[in-house]
NUVEX-514651 format. One record per atom (N, C-alpha, C, O): residue number from 1; x negated, y, z; atom name; residue in three letters. Coordinates in nm, 2 decimals, padded with zeros to 4 digits. Layout:
BEGIN
   pos        X        Y        Z   site   code
   NUM        X        Y        Z     CA    ALA
...
***
This chain:
BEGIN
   pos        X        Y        Z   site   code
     1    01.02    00.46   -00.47      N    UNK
     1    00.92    00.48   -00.36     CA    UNK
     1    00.93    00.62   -00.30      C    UNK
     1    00.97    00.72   -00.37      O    UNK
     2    00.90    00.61   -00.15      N    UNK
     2    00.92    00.77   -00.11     CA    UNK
     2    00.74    00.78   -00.04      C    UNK
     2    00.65    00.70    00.00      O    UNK
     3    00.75    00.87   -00.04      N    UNK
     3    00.56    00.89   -00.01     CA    UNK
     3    00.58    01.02    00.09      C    UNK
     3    00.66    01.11    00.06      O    UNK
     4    00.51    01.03    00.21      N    UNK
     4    00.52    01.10    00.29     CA    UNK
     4    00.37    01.13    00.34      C    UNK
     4    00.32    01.03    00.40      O    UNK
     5    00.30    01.25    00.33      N    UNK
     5    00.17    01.23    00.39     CA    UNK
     5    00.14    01.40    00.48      C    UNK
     5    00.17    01.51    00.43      O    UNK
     6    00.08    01.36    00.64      N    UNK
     6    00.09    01.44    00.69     CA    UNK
     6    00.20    01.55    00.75      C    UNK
     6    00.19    01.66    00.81      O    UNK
     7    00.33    01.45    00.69      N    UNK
     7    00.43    01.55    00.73     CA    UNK
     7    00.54    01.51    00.83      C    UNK
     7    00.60    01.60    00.88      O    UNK
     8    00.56    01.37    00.87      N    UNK
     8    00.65    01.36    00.96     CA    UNK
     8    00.62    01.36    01.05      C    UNK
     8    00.70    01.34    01.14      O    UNK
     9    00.51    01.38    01.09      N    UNK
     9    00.47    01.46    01.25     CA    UNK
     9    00.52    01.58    01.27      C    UNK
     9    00.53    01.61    01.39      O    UNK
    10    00.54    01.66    01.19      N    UNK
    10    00.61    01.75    01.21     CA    UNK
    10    00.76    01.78    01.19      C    UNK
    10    00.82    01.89    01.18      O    UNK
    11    00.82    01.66    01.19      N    UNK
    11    00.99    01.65    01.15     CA    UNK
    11    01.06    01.61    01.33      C    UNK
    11    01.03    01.52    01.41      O    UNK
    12    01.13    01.69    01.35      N    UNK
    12    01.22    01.67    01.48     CA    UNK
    12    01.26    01.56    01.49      C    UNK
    12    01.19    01.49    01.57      O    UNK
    13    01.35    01.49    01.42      N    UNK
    13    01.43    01.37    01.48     CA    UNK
    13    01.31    01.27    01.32      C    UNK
    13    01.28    01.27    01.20      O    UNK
    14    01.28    01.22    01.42      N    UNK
    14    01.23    01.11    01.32     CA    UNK
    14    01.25    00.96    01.29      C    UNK
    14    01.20    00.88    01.21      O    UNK
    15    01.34    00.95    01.40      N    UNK
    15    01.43    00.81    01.40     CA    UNK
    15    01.57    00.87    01.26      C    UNK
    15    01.63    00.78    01.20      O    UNK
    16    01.59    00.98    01.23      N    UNK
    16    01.71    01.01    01.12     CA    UNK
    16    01.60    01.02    01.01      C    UNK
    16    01.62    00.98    00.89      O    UNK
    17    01.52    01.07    01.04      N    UNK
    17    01.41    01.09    00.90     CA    UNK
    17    01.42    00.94    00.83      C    UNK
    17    01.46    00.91    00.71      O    UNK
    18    01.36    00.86    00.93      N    UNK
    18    01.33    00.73    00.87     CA    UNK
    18    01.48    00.66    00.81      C    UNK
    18    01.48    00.61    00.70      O    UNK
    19    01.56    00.65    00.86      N    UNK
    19    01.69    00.61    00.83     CA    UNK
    19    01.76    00.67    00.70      C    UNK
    19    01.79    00.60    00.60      O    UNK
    20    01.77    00.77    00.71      N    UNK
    20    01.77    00.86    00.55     CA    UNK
    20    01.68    00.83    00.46      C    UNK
    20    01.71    00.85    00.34      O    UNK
    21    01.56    00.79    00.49      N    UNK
    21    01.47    00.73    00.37     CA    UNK
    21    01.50    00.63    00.35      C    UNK
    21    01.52    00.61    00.23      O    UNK
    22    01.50    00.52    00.42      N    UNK
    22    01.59    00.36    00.39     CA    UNK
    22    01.70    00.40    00.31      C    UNK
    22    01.74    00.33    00.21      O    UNK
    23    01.77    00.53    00.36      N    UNK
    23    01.96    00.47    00.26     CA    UNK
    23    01.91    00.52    00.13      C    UNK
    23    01.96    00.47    00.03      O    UNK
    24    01.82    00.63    00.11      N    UNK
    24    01.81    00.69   -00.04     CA    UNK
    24    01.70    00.58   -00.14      C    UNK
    24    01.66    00.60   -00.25      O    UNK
    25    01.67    00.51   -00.09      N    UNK
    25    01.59    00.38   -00.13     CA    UNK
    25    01.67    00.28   -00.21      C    UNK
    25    01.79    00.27   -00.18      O    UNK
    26    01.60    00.21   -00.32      N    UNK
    26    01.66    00.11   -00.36     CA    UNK
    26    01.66   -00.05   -00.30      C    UNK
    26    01.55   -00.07   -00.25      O    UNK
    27    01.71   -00.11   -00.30      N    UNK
    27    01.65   -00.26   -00.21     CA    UNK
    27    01.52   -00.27   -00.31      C    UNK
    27    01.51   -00.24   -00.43      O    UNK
    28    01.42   -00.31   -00.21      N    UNK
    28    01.31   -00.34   -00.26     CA    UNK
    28    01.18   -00.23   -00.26      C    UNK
    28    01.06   -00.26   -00.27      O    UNK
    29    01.25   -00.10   -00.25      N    UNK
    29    01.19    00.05   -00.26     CA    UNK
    29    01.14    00.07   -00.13      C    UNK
    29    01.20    00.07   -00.02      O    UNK
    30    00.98    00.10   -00.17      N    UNK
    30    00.93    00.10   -00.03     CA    UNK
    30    00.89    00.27   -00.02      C    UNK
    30    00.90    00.36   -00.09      O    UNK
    31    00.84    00.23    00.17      N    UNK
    31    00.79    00.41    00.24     CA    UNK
    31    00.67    00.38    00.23      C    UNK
    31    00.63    00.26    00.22      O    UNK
    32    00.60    00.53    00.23      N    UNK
    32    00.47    00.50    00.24     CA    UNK
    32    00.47    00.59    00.33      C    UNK
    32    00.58    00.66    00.34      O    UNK
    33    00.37    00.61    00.43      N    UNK
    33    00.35    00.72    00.49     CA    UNK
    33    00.22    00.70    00.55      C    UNK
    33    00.19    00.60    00.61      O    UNK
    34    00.14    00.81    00.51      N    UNK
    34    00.02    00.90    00.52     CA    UNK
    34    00.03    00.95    00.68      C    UNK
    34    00.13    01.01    00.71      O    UNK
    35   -00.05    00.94    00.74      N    UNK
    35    00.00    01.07    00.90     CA    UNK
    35   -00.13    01.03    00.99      C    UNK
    35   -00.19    00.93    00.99      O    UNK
    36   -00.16    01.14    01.05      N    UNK
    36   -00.28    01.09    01.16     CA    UNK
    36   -00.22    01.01    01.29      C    UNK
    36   -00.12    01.01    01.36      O    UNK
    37   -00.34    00.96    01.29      N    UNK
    37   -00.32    00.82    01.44     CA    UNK
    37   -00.40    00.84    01.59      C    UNK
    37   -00.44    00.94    01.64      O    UNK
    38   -00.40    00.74    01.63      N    UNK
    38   -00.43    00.74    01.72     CA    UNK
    38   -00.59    00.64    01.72      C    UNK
    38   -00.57    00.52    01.73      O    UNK
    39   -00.69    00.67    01.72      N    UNK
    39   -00.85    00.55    01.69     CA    UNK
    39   -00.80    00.46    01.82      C    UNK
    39   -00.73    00.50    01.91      O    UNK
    40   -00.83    00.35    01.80      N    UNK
    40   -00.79    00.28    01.88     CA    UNK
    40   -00.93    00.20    01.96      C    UNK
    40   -00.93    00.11    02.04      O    UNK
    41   -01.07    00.30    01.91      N    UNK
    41   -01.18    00.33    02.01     CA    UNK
    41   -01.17    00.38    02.10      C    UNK
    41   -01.09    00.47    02.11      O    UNK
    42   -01.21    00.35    02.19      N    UNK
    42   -01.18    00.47    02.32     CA    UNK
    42   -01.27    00.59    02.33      C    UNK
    42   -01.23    00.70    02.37      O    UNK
    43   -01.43    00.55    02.27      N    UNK
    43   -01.52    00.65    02.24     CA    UNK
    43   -01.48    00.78    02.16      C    UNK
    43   -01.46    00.89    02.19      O    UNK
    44   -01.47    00.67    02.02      N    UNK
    44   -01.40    00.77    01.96     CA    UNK
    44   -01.29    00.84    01.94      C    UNK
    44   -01.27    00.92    01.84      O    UNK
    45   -01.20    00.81    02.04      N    UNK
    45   -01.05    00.87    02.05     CA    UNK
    45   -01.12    00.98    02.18      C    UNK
    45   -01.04    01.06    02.21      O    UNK
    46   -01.21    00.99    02.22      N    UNK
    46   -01.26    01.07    02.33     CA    UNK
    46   -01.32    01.20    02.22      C    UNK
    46   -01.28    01.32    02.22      O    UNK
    47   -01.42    01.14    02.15      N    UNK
    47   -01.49    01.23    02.06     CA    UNK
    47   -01.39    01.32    01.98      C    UNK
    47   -01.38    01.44    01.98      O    UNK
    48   -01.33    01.24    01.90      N    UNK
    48   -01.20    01.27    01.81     CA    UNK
    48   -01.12    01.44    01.89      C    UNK
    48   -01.12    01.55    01.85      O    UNK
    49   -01.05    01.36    02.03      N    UNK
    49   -00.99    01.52    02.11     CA    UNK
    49   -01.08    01.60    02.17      C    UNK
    49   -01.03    01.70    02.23      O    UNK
    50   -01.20    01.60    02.18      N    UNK
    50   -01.29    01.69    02.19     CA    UNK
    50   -01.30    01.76    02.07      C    UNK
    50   -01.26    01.88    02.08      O    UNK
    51   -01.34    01.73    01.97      N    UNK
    51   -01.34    01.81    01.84     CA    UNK
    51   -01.18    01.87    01.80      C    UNK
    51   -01.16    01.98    01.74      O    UNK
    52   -01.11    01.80    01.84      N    UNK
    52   -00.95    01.83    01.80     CA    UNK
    52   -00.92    01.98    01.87      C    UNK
    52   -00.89    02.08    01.81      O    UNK
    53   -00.93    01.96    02.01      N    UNK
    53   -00.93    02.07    02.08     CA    UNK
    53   -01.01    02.17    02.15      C    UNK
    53   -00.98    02.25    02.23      O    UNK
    54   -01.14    02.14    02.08      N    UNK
    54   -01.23    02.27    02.13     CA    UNK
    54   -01.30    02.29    02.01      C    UNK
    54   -01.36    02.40    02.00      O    UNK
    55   -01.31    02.20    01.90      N    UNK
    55   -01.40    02.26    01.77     CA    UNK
    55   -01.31    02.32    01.73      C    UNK
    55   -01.33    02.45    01.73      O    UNK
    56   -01.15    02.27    01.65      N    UNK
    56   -01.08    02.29    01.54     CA    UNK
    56   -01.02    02.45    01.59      C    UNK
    56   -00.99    02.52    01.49      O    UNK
    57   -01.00    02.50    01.71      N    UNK
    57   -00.91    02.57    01.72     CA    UNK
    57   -01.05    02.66    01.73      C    UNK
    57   -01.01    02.75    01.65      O    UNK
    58   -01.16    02.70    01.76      N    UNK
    58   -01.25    02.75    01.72     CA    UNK
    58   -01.28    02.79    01.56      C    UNK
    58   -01.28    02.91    01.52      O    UNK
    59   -01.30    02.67    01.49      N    UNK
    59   -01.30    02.69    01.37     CA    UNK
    59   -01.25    02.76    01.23      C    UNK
    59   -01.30    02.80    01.12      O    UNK
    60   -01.09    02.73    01.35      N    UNK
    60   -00.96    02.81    01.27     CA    UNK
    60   -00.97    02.96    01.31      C    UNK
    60   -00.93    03.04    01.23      O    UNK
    61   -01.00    03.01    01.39      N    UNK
    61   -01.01    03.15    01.43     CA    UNK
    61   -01.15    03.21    01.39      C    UNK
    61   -01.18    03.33    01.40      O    UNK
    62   -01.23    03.13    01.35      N    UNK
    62   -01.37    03.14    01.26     CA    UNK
    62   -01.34    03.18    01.15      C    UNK
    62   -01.37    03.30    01.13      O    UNK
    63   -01.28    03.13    01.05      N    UNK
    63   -01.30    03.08    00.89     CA    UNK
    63   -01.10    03.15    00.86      C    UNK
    63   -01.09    03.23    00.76      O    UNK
    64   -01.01    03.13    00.91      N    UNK
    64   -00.87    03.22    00.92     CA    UNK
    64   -00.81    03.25    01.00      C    UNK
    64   -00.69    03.23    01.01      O    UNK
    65   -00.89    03.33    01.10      N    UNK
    65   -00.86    03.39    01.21     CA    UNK
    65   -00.73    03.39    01.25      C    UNK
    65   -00.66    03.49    01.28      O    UNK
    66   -00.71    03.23    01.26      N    UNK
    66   -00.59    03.19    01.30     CA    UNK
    66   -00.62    03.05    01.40      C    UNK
    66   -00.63    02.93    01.36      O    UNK
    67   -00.63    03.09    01.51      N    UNK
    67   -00.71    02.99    01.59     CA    UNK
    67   -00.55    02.90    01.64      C    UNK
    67   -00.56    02.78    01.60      O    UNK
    68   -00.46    02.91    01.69      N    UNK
    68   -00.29    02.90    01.72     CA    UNK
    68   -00.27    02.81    01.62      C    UNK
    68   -00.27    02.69    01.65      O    UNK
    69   -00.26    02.83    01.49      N    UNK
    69   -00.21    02.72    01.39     CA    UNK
    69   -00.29    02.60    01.42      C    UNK
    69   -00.22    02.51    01.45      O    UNK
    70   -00.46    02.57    01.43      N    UNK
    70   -00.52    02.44    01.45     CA    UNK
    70   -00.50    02.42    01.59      C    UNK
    70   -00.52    02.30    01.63      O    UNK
    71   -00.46    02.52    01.68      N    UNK
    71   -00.48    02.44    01.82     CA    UNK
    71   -00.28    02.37    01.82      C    UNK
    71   -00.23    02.29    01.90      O    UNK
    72   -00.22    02.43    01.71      N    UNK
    72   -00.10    02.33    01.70     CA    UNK
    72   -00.11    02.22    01.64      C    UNK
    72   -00.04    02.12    01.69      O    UNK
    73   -00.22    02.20    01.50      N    UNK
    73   -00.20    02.12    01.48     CA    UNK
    73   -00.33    02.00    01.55      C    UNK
    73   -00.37    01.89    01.50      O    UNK
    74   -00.38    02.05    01.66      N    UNK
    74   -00.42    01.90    01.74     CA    UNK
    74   -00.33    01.87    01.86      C    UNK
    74   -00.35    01.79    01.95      O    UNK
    75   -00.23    01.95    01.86      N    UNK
    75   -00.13    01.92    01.95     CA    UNK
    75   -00.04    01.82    01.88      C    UNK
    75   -00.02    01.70    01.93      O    UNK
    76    00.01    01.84    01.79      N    UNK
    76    00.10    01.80    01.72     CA    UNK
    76    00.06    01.65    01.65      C    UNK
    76    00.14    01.58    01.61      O    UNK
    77   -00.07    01.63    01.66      N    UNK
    77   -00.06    01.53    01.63     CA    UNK
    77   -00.14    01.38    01.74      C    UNK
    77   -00.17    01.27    01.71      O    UNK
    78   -00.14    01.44    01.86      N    UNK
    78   -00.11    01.39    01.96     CA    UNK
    78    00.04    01.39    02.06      C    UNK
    78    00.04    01.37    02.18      O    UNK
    79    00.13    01.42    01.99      N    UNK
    79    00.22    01.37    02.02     CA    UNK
    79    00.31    01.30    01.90      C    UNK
    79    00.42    01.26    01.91      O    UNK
    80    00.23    01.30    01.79      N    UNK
    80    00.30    01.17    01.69     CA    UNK
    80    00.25    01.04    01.74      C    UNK
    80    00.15    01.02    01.81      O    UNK
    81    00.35    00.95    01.71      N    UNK
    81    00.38    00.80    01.77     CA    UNK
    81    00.26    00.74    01.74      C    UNK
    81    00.23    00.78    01.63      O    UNK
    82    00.17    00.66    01.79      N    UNK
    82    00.08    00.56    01.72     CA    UNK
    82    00.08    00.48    01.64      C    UNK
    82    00.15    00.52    01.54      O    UNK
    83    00.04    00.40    01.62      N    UNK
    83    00.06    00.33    01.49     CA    UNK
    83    00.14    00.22    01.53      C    UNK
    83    00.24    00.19    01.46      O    UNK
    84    00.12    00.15    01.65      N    UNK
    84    00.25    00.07    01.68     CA    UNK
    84    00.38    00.09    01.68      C    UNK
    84    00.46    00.02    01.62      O    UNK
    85    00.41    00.23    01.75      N    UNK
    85    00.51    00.32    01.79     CA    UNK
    85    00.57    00.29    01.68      C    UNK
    85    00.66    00.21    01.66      O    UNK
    86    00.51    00.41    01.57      N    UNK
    86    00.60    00.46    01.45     CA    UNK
    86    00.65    00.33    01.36      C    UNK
    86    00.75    00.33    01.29      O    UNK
    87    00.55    00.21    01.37      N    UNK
    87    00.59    00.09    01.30     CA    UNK
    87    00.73    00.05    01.36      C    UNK
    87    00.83    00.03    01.30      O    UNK
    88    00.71    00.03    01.49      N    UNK
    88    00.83   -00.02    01.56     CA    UNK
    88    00.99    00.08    01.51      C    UNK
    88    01.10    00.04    01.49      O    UNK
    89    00.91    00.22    01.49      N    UNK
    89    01.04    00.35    01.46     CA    UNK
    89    01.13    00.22    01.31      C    UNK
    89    01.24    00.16    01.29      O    UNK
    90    00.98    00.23    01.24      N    UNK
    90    01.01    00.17    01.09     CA    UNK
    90    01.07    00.11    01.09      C    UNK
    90    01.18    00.14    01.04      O    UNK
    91    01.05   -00.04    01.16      N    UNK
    91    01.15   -00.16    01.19     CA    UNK
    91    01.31   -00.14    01.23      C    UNK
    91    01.40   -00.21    01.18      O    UNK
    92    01.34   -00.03    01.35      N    UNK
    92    01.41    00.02    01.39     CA    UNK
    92    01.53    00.06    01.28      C    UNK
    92    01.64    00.03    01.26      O    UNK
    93    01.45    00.13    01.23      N    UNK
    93    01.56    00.22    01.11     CA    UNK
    93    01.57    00.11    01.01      C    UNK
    93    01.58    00.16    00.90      O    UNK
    94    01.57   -00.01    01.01      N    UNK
    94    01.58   -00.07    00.96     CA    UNK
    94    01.49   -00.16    00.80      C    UNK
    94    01.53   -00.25    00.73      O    UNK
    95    01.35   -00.07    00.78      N    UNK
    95    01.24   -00.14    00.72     CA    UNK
    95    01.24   -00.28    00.74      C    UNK
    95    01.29   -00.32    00.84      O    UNK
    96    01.20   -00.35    00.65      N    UNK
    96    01.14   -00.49    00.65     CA    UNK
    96    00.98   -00.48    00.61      C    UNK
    96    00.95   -00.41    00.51      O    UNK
    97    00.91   -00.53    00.66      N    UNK
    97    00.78   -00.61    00.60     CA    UNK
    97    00.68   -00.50    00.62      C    UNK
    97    00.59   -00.48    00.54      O    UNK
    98    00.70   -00.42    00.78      N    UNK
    98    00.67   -00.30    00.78     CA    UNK
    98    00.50   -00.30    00.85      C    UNK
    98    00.50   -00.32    00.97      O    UNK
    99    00.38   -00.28    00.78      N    UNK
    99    00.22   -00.25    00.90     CA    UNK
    99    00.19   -00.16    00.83      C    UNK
    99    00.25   -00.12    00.73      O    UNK
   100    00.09   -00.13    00.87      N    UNK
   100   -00.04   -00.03    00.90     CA    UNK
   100   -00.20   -00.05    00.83      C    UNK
   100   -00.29   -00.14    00.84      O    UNK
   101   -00.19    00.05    00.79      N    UNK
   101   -00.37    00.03    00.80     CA    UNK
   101   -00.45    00.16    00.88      C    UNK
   101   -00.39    00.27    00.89      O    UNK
   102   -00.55    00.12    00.91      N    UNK
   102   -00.62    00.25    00.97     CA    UNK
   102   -00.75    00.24    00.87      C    UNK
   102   -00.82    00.15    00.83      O    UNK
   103   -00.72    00.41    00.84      N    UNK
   103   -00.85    00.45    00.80     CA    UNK
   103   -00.93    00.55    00.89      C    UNK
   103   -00.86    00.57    00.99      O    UNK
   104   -01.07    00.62    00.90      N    UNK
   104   -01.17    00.66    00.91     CA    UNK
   104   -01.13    00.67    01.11      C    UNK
   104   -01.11    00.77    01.18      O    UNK
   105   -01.12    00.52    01.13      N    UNK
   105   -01.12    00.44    01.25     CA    UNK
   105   -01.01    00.49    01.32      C    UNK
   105   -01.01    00.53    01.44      O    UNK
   106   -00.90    00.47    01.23      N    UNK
   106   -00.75    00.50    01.32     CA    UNK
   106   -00.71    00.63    01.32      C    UNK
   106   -00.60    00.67    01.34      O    UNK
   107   -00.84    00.73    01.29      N    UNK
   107   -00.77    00.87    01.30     CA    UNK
   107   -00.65    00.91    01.16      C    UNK
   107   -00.58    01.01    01.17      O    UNK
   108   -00.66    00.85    01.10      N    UNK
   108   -00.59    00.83    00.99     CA    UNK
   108   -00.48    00.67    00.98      C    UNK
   108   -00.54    00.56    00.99      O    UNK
   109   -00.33    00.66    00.97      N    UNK
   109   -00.30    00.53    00.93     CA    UNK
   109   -00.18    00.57    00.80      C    UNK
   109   -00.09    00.65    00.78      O    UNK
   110   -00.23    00.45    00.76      N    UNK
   110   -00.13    00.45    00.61     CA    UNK
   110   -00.02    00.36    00.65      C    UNK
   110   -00.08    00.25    00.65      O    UNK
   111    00.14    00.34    00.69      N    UNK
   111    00.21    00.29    00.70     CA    UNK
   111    00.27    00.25    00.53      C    UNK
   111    00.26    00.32    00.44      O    UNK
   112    00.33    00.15    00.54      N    UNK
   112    00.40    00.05    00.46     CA    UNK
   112    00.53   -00.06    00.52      C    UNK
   112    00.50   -00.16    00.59      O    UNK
   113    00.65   -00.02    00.47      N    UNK
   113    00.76   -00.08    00.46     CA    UNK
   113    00.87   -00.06    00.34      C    UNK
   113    00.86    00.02    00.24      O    UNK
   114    00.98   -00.16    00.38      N    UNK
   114    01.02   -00.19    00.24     CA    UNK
   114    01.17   -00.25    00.28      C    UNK
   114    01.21   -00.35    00.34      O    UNK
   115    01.27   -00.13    00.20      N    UNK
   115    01.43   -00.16    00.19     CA    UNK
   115    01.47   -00.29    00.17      C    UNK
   115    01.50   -00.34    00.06      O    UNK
   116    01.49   -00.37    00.32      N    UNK
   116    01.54   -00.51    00.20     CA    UNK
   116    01.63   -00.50    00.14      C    UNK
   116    01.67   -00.59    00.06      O    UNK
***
């Protein structure tokens, strides 16, 4: 099993990420991956980038006066793939039996696939 949480949003090529995790896999050996999403609310995908980018980068220059790292990382994770997207990446690199769950209404999704 390979477990990935929060981190391939920040990996460059992530069509080779996913492909290198398939080959070091056993058949049958699945991905997990942990990563923030996209709410698939409209409200709350409104509410969600308001807080993303006017609370958090606030916050971070509040509490580790480092306002730049949180205003990266609501950037950063508005431009990781959605939950469709990255499923499709999965399929691509060659995953089988590859979905999603959303947690705390999509701002969170847990992907699962599996080396045939």
């Amino acid at each position: 099993m390979i477990t990935i949480a929060f981190g391939l949003r920040n990996v460059t090529d992530k069509d080779m990420a996913l492909r290198s995790m398939l080959r070091v896999l056993k058949p049958g050996g699945k991905l997990l991956v942990l990563e923030f999403s996209k709410p698939p609310n409209q409200l709350l995908s409104k509410i969600y980038d308001g807080y993303s980018f006017n609370i958090l980068p606030k916050l971070g220059k509040l509490f580790a006066n480092d306002a730049d790292s949180y205003q990266y990382l609501a950037e950063s994770i508005r431009m990781h793939p959605d939950q469709e997207t990255l499923m499709g990446m999965m399929e691509n690199a060659g995953f089988a039996n590859t979905d999603y769950h959303n947690m705390t209404g999509g701002i969170v999704a847990l992907h699962r696939g599996v080396k045939p």
